[in-house]
N, C-alpha and C positions, 0 to 999 in steps of 0.2 A: 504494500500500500504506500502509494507516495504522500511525502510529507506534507500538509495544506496549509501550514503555519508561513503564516505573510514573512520576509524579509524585512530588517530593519529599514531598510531602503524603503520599500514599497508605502512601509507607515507614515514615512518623513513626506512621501510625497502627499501620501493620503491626509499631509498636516495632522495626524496622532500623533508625532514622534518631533519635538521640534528640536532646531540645531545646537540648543542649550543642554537638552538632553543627552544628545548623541556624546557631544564636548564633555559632558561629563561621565560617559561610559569610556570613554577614551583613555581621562584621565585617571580613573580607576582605573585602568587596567596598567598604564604606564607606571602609576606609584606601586603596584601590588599584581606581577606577573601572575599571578595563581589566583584574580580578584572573583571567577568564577561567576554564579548568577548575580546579575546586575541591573534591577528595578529600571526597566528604559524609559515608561509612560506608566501612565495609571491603565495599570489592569495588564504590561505587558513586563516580561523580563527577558534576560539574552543571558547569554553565558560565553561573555567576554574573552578569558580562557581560552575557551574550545573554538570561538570565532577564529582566533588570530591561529592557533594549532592547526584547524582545518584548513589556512588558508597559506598557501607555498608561500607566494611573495611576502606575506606578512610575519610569516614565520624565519625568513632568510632575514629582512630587513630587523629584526627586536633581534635576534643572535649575531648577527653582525656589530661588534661594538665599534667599527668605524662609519657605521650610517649615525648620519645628524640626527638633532633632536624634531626638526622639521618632517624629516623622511619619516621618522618614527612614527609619529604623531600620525602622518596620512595614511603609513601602512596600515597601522590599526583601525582608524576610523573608517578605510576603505573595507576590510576585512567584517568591521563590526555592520557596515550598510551593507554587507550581502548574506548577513547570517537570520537564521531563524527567531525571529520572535514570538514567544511563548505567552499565552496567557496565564495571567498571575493565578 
């Protein structure tokens, strides 16, 4: 059975998810690699963690300690907009 759970992207457009939120799922995950599920909006959560793990470039660019703080930051947020968002 395929997975039917929206992508954090798809919320953001759907304006459920706004850019304040995302920014701060981001930065959870950058203070706290292991930050895990992470309240995205009301009624939705992600698992920040697993986003960036499942995701190759985002996993090469946070292991790489000569990528910038900038690169970092978009790898993740790129990673966390194409992952599953869960209702709470």
């Amino acid at each position: 059975m395929a997975d039917s759970s929206p992508t954090v992207g798809e919320l953001f457009k759907a304006n459920a998810v706004t850019d304040d939120e995302v920014n701060a799922a981001v930065e959870a995950y950058l203070t706290d690699f292991e930050a895990g599920i992470f309240s995205i909006a009301d009624g939705y959560v992600v698992d920040v963690d697993a986003a960036v793990v499942k995701h190759l470039w985002a996993s090469h660019v946070i292991a790489n300690e000569e990528s910038s703080p900038g690169l970092r930051r978009t790898a993740v947020r790129t990673a966390i907009l194409l992952a599953p968002a869960r209702e709470a």
